[in-house]
C-alpha positions in Angstrom: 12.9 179.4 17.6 13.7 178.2 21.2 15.3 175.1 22.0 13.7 172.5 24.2 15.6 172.1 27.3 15.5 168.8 29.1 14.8 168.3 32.9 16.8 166.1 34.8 14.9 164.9 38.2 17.3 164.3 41.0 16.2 161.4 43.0 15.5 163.2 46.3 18.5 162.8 49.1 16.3 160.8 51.5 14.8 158.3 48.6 18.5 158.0 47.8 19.6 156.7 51.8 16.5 154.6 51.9 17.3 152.4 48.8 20.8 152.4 49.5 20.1 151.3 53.1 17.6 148.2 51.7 20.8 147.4 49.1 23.0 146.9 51.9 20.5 145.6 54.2 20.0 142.4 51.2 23.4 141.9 50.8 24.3 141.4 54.7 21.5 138.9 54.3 22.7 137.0 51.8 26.0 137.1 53.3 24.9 135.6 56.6 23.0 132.8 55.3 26.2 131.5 53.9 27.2 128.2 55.6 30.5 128.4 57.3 33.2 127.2 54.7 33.7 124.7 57.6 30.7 122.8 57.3 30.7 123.4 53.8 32.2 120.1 53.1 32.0 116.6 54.7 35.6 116.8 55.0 37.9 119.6 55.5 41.8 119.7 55.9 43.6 122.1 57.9 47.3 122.0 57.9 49.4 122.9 60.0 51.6 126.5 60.4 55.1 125.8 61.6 55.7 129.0 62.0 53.0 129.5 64.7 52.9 126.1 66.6 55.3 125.3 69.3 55.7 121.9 71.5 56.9 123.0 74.9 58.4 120.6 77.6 59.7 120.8 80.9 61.8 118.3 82.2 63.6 119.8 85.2 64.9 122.0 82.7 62.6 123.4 80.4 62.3 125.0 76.6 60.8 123.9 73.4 61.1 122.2 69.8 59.2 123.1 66.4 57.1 121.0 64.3 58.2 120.0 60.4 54.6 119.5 59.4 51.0 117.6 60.5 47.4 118.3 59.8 43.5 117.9 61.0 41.1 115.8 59.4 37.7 117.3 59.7 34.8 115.2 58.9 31.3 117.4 59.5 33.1 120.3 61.2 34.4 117.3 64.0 38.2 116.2 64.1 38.5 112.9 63.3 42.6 112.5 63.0 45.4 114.6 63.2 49.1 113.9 62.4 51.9 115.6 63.8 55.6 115.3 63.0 58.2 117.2 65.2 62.1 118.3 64.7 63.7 116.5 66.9 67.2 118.6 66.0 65.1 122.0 66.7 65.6 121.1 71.0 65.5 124.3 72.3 66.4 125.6 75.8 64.8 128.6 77.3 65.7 128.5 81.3 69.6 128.8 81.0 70.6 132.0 80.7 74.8 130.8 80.5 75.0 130.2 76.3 78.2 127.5 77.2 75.7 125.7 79.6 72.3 125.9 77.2 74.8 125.0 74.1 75.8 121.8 76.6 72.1 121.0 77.7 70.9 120.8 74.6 73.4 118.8 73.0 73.7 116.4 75.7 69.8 115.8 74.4 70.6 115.2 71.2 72.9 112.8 71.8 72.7 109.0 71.8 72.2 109.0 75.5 69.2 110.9 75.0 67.2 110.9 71.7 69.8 110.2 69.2 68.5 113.2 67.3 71.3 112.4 64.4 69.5 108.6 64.0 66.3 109.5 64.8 65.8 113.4 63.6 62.0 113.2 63.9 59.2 112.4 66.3 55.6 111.8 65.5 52.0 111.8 66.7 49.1 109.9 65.4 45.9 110.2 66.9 43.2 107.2 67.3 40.3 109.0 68.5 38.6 112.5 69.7 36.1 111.9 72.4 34.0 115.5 72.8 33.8 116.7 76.4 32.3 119.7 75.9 31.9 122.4 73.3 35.3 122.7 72.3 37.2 120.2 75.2 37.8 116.8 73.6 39.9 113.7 75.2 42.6 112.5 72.6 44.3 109.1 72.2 46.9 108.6 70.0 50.4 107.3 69.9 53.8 109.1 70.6 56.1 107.6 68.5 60.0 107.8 69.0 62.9 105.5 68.1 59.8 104.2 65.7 58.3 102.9 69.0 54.5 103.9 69.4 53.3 104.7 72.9 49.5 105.3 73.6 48.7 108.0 75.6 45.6 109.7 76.2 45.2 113.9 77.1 42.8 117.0 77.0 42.9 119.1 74.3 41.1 122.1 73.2 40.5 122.8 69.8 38.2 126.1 68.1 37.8 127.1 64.7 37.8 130.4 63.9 37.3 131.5 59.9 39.8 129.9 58.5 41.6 128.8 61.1 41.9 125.9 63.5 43.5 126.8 67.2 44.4 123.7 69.1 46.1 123.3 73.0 46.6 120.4 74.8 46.8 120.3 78.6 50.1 119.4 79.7 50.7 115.7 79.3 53.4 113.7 81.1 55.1 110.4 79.5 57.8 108.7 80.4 61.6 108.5 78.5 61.9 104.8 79.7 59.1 103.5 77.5 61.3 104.4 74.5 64.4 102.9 76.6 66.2 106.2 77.2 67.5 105.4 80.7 70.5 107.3 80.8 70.3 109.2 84.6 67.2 107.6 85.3 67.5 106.2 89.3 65.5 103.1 86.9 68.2 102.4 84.7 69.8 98.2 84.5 72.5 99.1 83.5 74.0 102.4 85.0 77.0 103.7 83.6 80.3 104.6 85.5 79.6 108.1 84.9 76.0 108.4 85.6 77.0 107.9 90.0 75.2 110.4 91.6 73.6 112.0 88.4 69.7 111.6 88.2 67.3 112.8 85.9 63.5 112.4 86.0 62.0 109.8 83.5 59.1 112.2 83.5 59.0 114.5 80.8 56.0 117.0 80.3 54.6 118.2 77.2 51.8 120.8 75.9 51.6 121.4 72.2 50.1 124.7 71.0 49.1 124.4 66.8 47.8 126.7 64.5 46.5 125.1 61.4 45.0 126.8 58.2 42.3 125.3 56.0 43.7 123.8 52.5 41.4 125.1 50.2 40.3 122.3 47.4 
């Protein structure tokens, strides 16, 4: 007696693309009617990567100092505040090639002439308000605060969001050293010193700050 033998049908090779093809085709779909994980939420943190944001200034001389933490407050995908705190002991020079004479810059601004970085080893932001210019230009007020003295200023920023990811530059902004009282070799200074004859430096100091933030997931 001969044994039955079962046929397997093979799905035909074109049936085969054309299902997979619809499977894939549903899935990007569903995938792209996924709200951003940005507007996901009426309020989103990002915090800020140290290790990826710089504050640059320029002061005759110029170089840079790193930032020990801050974040963005997101309220419907629009900043609302953002807090900044920088190293003040991180001053960096980057124009001076001579080691002796960057070594000598840098510590000269870090001293008590300067910004007393051993007293007063942080700086901070605090922002006010975010005024939208355009689609991602906004005017920022906020205070600078050194020596615990708060001074509003207000400057152009950028800021985009990309993934997960928050990219914000400011347009260079200029203060002045005086408002926190550091006179030392300013041609404004009461009460020059001895040594400070014939040695002027510019009150004006200009900043830009470039951050990269992350979003903190819940």
């Amino acid at each position: 007696m001969k044994k039955k033998t079962k046929t397997i049908k093979i799905m035909p090779l074109s049936l085969f693309y054309k299902i997979s093809i619809l499977i894939i085709t549903f899935w990007l779909f569903i995938y792209a009617s996924k709200p951003n994980k940005i507007h996901k939420l009426k309020y989103n943190t990002f915090v800020l990567d140290t290790t990826k944001s710089k504050l640059h200034w320029n002061c005759a001389h110029f170089g840079y100092l790193k930032f020990k933490e801050g974040v963005f407050i997101l309220e419907n995908g629009e900043p609302t505040k953002a807090n900044f705190t920088v190293d003040m002991t991180s001053i960096i020079n980057t124009d001076i090639n001579n080691k002796l004479l960057q070594g000598t810059l840098q510590n000269v601004l870090k001293s008590i002439e300067f910004f007393n970085t051993k007293t007063h080893p942080k700086s901070f932001f605090e922002s006010h308000s975010f005024v939208k210019t355009s689609e991602t230009n906004y005017k920022i007020t906020g205070d600078f605060i050194i020596f615990d003295i708060g001074i509003c200023t207000t400057f152009e920023a950028t800021i985009k969001i990309k993934n997960d990811s928050l990219y914000f530059n400011t347009k260079t902004i200029a203060l002045n050293r005086t408002d926190w009282g550091i006179y030392y070799g300013s041609a404004n200074n009461p009460r020059p010193k001895e040594e400070e004859d014939g040695f002027v430096v510019t009150d004006t100091i200009l900043i830009d700050a470039h951050i990269q933030a992350h979003l903190k997931l819940k």
